[in-house]
C-alpha positions in Angstrom: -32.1 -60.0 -33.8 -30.3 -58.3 -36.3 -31.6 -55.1 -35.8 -30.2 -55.1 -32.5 -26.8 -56.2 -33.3 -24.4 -52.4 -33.6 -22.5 -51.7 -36.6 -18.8 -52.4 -35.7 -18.0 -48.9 -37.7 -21.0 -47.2 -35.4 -19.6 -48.0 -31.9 -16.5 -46.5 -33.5 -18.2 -43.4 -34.7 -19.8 -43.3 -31.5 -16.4 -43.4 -29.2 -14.6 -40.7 -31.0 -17.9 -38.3 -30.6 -17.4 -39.0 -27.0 -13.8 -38.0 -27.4 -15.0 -34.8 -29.2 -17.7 -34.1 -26.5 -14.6 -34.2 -23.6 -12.8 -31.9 -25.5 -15.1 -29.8 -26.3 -16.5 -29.5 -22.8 -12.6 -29.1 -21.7 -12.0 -26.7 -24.5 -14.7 -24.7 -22.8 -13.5 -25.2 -19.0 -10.1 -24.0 -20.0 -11.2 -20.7 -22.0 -13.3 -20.4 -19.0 -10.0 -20.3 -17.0 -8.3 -17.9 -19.2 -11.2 -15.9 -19.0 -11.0 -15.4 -15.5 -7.3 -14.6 -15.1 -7.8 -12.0 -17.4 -11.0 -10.5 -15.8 -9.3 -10.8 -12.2 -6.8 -7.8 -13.8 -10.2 -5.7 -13.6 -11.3 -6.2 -10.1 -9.4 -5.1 -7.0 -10.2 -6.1 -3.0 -12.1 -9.2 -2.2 -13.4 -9.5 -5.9 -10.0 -11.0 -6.4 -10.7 -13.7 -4.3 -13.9 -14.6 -5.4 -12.8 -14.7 -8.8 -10.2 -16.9 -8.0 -12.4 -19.2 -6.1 -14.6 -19.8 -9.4 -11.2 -20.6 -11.4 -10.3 -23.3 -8.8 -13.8 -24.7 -9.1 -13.1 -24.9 -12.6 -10.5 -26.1 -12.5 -10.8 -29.0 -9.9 -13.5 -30.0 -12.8 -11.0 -30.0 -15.3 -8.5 -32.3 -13.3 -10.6 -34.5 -11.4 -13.6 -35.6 -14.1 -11.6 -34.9 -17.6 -7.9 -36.0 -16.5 -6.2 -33.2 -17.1 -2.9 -32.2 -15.9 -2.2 -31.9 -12.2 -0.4 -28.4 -12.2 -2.6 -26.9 -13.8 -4.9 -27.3 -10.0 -0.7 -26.2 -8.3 -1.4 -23.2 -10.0 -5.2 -22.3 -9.4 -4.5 -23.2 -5.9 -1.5 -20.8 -5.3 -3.5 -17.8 -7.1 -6.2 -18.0 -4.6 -4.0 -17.9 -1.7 -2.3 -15.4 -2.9 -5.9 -13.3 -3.5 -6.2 -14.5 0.4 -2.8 -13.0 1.0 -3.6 -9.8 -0.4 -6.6 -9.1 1.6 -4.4 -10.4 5.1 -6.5 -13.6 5.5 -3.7 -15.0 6.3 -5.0 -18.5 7.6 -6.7 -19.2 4.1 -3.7 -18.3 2.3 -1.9 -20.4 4.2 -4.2 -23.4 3.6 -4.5 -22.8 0.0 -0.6 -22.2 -0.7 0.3 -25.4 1.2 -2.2 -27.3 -0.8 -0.4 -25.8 -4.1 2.9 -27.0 -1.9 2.2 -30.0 -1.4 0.5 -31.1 -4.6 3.6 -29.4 -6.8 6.0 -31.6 -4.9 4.8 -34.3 -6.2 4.7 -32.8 -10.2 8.7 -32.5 -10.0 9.5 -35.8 -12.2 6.8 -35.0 -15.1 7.2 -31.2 -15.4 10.1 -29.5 -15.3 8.6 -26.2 -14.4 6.8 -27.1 -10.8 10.6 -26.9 -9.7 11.1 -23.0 -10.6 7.3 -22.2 -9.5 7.7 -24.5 -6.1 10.3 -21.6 -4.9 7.8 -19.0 -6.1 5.3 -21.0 -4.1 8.0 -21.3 -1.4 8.2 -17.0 -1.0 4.7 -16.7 -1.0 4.6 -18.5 2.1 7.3 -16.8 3.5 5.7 -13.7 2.9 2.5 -14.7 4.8 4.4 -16.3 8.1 5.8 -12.8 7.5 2.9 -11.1 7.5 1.4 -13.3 10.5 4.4 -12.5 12.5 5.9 -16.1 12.7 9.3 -14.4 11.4 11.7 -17.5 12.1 9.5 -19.7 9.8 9.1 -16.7 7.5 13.0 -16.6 7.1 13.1 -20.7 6.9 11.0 -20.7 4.7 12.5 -17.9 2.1 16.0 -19.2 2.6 14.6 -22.6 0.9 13.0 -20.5 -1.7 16.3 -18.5 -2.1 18.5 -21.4 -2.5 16.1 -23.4 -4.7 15.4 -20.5 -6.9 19.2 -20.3 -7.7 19.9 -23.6 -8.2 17.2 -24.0 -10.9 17.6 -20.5 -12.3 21.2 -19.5 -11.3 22.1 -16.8 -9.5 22.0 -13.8 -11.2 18.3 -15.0 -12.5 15.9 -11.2 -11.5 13.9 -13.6 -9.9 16.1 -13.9 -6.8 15.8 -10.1 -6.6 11.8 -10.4 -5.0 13.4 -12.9 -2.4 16.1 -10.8 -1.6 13.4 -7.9 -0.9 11.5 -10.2 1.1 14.2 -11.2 3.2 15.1 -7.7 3.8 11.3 -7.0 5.3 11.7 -9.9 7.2 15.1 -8.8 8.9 13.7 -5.3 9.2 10.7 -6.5 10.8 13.2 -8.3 13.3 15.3 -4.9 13.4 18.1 -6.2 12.6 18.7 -3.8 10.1 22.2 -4.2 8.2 20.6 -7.4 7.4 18.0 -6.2 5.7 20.2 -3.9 4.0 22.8 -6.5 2.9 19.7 -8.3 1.0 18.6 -5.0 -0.5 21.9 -4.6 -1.8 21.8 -7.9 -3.6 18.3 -6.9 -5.1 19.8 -3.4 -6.3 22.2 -5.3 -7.8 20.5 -8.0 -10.1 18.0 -5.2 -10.5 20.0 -2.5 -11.5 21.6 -4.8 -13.9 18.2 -5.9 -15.6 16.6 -2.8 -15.3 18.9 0.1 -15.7 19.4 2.5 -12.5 16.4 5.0 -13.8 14.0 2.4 -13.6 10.8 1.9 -12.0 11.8 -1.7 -11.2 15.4 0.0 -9.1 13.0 2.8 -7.5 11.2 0.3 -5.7 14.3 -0.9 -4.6 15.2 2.5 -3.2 12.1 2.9 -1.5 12.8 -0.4 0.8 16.3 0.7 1.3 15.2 4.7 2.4 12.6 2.5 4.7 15.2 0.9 6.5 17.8 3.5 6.5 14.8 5.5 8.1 13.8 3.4 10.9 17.9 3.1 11.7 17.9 7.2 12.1 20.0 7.7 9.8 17.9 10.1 8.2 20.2 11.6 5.6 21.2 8.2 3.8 17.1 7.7 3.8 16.5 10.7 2.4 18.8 10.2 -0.5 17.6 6.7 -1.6 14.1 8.1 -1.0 15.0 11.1 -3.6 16.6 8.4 -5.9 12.9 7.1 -6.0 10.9 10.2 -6.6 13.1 11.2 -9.8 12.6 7.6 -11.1 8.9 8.2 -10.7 9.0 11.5 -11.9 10.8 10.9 -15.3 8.0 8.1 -16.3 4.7 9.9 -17.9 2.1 6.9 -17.2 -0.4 8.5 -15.1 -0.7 5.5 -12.7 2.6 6.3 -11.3 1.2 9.6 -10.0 -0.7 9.0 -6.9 2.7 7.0 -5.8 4.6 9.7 -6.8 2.9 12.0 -4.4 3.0 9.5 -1.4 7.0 9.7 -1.6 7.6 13.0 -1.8 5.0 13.7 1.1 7.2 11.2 2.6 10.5 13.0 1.7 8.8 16.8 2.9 8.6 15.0 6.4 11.8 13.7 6.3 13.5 17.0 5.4 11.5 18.3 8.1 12.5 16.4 10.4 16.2 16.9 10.4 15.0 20.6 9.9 15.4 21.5 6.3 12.4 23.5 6.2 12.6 25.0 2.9 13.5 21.4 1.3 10.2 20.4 3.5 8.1 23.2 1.7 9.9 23.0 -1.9 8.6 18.8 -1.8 5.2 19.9 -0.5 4.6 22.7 -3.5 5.6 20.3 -6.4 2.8 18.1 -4.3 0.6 20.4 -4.4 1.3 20.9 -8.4 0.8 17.2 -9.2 -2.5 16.9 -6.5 -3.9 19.9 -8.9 -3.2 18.1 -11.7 -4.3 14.8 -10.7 -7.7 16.2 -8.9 -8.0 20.0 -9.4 -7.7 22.9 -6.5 -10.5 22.3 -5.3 -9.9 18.6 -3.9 -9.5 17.2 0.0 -5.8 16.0 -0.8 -5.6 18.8 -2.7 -6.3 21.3 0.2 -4.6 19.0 2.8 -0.9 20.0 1.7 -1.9 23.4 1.3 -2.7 23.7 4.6 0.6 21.0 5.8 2.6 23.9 3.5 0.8 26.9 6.1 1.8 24.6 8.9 5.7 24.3 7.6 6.1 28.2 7.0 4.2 28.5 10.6 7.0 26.6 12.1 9.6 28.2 9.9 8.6 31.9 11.9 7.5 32.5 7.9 3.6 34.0 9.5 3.1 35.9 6.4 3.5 33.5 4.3 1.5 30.9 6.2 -1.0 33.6 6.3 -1.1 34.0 2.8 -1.4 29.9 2.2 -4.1 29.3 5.0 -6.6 31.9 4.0 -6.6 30.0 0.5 -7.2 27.1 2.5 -9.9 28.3 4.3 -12.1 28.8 1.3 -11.5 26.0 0.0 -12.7 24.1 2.8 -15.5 26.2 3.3 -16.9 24.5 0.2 -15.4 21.0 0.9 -17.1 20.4 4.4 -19.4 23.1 4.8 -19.2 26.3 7.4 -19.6 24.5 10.9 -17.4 21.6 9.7 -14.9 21.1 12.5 -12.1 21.3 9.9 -12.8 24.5 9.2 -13.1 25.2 13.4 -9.6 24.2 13.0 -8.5 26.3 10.2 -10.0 29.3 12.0 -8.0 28.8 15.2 -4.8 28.7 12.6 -5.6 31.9 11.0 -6.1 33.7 14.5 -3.1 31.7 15.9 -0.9 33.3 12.9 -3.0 37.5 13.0 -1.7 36.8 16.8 1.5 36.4 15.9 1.4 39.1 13.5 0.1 40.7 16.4 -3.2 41.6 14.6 -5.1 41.1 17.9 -9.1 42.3 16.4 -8.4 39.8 13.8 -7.4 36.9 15.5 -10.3 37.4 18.2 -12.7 37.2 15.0 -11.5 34.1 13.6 -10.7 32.3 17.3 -14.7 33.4 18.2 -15.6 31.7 15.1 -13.3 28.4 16.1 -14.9 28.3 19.7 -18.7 28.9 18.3 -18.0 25.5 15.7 -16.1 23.7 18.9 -19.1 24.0 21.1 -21.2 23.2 18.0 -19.3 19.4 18.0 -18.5 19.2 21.6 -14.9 19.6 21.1 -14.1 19.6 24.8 -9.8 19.7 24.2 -9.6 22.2 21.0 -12.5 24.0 23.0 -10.1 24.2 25.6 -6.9 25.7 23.3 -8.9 28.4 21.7 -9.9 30.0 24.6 -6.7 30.1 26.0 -5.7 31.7 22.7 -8.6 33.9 22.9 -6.7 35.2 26.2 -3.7 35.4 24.2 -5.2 38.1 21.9 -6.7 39.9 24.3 -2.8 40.5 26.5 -0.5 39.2 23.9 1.6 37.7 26.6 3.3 34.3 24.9 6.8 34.7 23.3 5.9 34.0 19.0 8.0 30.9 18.6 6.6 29.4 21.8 3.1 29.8 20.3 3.9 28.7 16.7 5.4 25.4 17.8 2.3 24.9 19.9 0.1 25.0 17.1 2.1 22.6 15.1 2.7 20.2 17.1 -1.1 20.3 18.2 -1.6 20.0 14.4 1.1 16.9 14.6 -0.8 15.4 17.4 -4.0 15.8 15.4 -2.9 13.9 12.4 -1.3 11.2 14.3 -4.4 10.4 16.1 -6.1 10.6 12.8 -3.7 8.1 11.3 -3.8 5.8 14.2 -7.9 5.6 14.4 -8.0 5.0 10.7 -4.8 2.3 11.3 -7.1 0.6 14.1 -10.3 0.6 12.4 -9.2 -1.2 9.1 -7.4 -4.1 11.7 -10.6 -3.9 13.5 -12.3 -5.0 10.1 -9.6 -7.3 9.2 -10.2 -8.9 12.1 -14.1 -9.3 11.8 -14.0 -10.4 8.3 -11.2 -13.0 9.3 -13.4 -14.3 12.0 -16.5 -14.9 9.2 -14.3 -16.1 6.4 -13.2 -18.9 8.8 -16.8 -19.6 10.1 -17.6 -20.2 6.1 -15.0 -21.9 5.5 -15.4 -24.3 8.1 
């Protein structure tokens, strides 16, 4: 009987190795955690997600079974719907972020931070009614998050600044665009004030206001916020600023073309070209692309030599990047005889157009078909004024690209769109 009777001191010694093996099991949980937000900073796409989805696992382990404190689920909650936001699943980040809502509402009285990171939660939904269109609730929604924000943080906190730029997407989206511009200039200002006006931090700013000013018409004001940008970008050495670098002046070459400033056009397209070089070599598909936008420009500009000069650089290139029946390089030829027409080099531009209509009838390229033998004509009686010509060939070159753009636009909504469909099946 005695031998069955426990040692007072051994239950004791046996409760506080329970203790130990709770904390060590949550010790372990929560590195886990820690792990995994730091891992998620090496994955891009839906890896995000899925990454997230294992931390909120974890972490509904760590608050459910071991007791553990209830924000610490707000926050693993909000991260995956904003890995849904990302990736424009909009339905799950709503789902997820109201959960992270609802759940931090109820944290206010025990931690003082769930009221700063309720606002933040508060944007992030107003970013995704945003997203999904619903832009009355999107504006409700960061007008809460706006007031909140300052009341906790003041405000000239540089938080306010990301729900000013929101706002300003929100009225743009809306068109009402001195709206959006009256937010942008509150985010210049907190911004400029934390950041210094040759920041990275302001240059983003500009890029939002050249947007707007943009979609208004008012091209020059656009312009110069959008060249405010580019020297920000340019002045900073880190070489994951270059790819973005490129995208806005590409952006500010078809600005300047568009109000007609040709040679501003071409001077943004040549430093382009320069940092394209740099980034991927000469012989690269972005690489040759503005080479050949640069041909198109001095085309336009009645500059044929020149264009001449850039295009037949171009068409070696591309003779190695897609091959010699590729139907960008069908394209290319019709260029080069489209410019030895205008130079009125008519045995030139017959050999190069011949070559354009043998690769059209190759692909079954019924409408370029079409437009080379028309210019073969051309060649043959030389009877279309220059300038009349050249602006047919770029804006069949503008038509080209738009298509381009457009197809590429509709096919990644088309995927959206599928992979929305499945993620809800799963989830439901």
């Amino acid at each position: 009987m005695e031998g069955l009777m426990q040692n007072p001191d051994q239950a004791e010694q046996n409760e506080i190795t329970d203790e130990e093996i709770d904390s060590k099991i949550c010790g372990e949980l929560m590195d886990k955690v820690e792990q995994l937000n730091e891992y998620v900073n090496d994955v891009q796409g839906e890896q995000i997600i899925q990454v997230r989805v294992q931390q909120l696992a974890l972490c509904k382990v760590l608050v459910n079974i071991h007791k553990k404190d209830m924000f610490i689920l707000v926050k693993a909650y909000c991260s995956l719907g904003e890995a849904y936001l990302s990736q424009k699943y909009y339905e799950q980040a709503l789902d997820h972020l109201t959960n992270a809502l609802k759940l931090n509402g109820t944290l206010f009285s025990q931690f003082e931070e769930t009221k700063k990171f309720h606002a933040y939660i508060l944007t992030l939904l107003g970013k995704c009614y945003m997203e999904a269109g619903s832009l009355n609730d999107a504006l409700g929604l960061l007008e809460k998050s706006l007031k909140m924000n300052k009341t906790v943080l003041g405000e000239e906190d540089i938080s306010n600044a990301s729900i000013y730029l929101t706002l300003s997407k929100v009225y743009s989206k809306k068109k009402d665009y001195d709206k959006a511009l009256n937010q942008l200039s509150k985010a210049w200002e907190l911004t400029e004030t934390k950041f210094g006006k040759d920041s990275i931090e302001i240059a983003q700013v500009y890029i939002d206001m050249a947007k707007v000013y943009h979609k208004k018409k008012e091209y020059e004001e656009a312009i110069e916020h959008q060249l405010h940008a580019v020297n920000n970008f340019r002045n900073r050495e880190e070489d994951y600023n270059q790819e973005s670098t490129a995208k806005m002046m590409i952006t500010l070459s078809e600005w300047y073309s568009k109000v007609e400033k040709h040679e501003d056009a071409i001077t943004w397209l040549r430093e382009t070209e320069k940092l394209y070089e740099y980034i991927y070599g000469g012989l690269d598909k972005k690489t040759t692309k503005i080479k050949r936008d640069i041909a198109l420009l001095l085309l336009k500009d009645g500059k044929y030599d020149d264009a001449l000069e850039e295009v037949l650089q171009v068409e070696e290139k591309e003779r190695q990047l897609y091959g010699e029946t590729s139907l960008q390089l069908g394209k290319t030829y019709k260029l080069i005889g489209t410019l030895y027409i205008l130079r009125r080099m008519q045995n030139e531009a017959k050999a190069y157009l011949q070559k354009a209509q043998t690769i059209f009838e190759l692909k079954g390229a019924t409408k370029l078909l079409k437009e080379v033998k028309t210019k073969l004509n051309m060649a043959k009686n030389g009877s279309r004024m220059d300038h009349q010509l050249a602006g047919e060939e770029h804006t069949d070159e503008e038509e080209s690209n738009k298509k381009l753009k457009k197809k590429k636009k509709k096919g990644v909504s088309k995927s959206k769109k599928k992979k929305t469909i499945i993620r809800n099946n799963f989830m439901g």
